[in-house]
N, C-alpha and C positions, 0 to 999 in steps of 0.2 A: 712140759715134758710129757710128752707120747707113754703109753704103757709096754712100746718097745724099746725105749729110750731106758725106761727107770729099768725094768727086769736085767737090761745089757748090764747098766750101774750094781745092781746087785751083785750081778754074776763076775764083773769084774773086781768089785769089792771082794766077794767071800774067795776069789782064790788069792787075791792081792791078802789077806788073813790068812790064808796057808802059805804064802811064797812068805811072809813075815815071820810069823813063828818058823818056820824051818831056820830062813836065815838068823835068827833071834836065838837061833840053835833052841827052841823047843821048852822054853821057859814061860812059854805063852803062855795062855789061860783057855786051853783045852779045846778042841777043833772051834765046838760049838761060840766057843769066846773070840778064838781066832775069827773066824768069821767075822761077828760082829764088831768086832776091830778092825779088820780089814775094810769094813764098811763106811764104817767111820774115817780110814785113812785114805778111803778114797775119798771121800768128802773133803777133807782137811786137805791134800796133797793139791786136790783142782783149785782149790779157794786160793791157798799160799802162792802155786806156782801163777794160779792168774793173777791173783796181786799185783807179783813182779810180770806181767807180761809174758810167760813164758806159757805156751799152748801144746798141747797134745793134740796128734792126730792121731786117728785107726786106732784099732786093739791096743795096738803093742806100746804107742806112747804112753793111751790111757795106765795101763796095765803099769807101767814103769812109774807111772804118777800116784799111783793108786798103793803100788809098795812102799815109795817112798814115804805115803803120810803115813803109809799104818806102821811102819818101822818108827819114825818119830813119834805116832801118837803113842805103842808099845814103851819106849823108851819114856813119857810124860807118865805115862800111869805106873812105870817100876817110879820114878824118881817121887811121884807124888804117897806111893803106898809105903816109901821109908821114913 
């Protein structure tokens, strides 16, 4: 991975952590957390979804991949903090 490959990953991450908590309605864990969650659920979203086969292209797939994990990983870490 290129060092314009990873910074895209970041940047799609940290807003894919804002598009989460919004949708999470804002129970997140505060931008800066959001973020790094978003980070992380891009990570997780691409792994899962390549698993099963299923690929992203451009921004907007990544982006759409990248919510999805951090919505799930948000939702692992309320179910692991009760």
């Amino acid at each position: 991975m290129n060092l314009q490959n990873f910074v895209l990953f970041l940047l799609i991450g940290a807003l894919a952590g804002w598009l989460a908590g919004v949708i999470t309605k804002g129970s997140g864990f505060g931008p800066l957390g959001n973020v790094v969650v978003g980070i992380v659920g891009a990570f997780l979203g691409g792994l899962c979804f390549g698993l099963l086969g299923i690929v992203a292209y451009g921004f907007v797939g990544r982006l759409v991949f990248a919510v999805l994990g951090a919505i799930f990983f948000i939702w692992l870490l309320k179910f692991v903090r009760k």
